[in-house]
N, C-alpha and C positions, 0 to 999 in steps of 0.2 A: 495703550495697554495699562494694566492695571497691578499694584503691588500693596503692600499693606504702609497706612503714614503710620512710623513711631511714636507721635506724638499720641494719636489717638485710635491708633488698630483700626480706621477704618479707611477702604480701597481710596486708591487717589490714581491718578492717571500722572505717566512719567514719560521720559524722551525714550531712546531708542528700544530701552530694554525694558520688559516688564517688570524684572525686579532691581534697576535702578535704583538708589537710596531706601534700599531694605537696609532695615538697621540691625540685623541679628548676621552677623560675617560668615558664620560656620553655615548658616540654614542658606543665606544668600550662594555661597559657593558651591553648596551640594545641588542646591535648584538649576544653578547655571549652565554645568556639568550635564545635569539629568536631562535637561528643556529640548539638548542637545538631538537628543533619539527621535528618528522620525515618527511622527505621528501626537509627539508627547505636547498634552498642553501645559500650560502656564499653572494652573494650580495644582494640577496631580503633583507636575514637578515639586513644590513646593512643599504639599501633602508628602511627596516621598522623600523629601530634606528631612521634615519634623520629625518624620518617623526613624530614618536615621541616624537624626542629632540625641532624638530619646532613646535609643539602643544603645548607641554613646554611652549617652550619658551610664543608663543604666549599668550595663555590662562592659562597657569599653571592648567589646569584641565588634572586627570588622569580616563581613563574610562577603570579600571580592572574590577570593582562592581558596581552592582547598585546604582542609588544614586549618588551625586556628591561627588567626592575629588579633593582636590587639593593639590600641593607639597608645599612643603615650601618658602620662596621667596629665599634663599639662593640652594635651587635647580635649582628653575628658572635659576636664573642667571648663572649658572653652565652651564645650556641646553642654553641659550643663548649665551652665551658665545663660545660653541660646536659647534653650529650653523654658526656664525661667522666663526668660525675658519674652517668650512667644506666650506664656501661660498669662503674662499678667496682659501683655496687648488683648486677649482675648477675653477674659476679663473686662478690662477697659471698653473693649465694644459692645460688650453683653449689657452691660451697667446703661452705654449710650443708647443703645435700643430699647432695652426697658425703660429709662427717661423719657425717649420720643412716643412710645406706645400710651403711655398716660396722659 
């Protein structure tokens, strides 16, 4: 199975879990959670963390239940923070691709 290395945002193969040593903890725990639903693969999951951790971040509202919630500000910043750190991995890979295509 396959997860993103933090070092360099690009896929690497892990033990049991696909997203094993993901280094982003909010994105890793909402994927976890999600991978859960049958039929769900591994990157939707993952896709449906980021998207998520950026609503988070953004609005800090959670729409499990009716009615409005929002997370804590110390959450937020958690998921903002996640965000970041998934923005610059990809980055990081973009950069490595355009290197190897030259």
């Amino acid at each position: 199975m396959a997860c993103l290395d933090g070092s360099t945002g690009a896929p690497v193969r892990t033990g049991s879990s696909a997203l094993a040593g993901f280094q982003i903890i909010d994105i890793e725990r909402i994927a976890v959670h999600v991978e859960k639903r049958p039929g769900m693969t591994t990157s939707h999951a993952i896709a449906i963390a980021i998207n998520t951790a950026k609503k988070w971040c953004a609005t800090g509202e959670v729409h499990q239940w009716p009615g409005v919630q929002r997370i804590n500000l110390g959450s937020r910043k958690e998921a903002c923070k996640a965000v970041a750190e998934w923005e610059a991995l990809k980055k990081k890979a973009a950069a490595q691709r355009a290197k190897k295509g030259n």
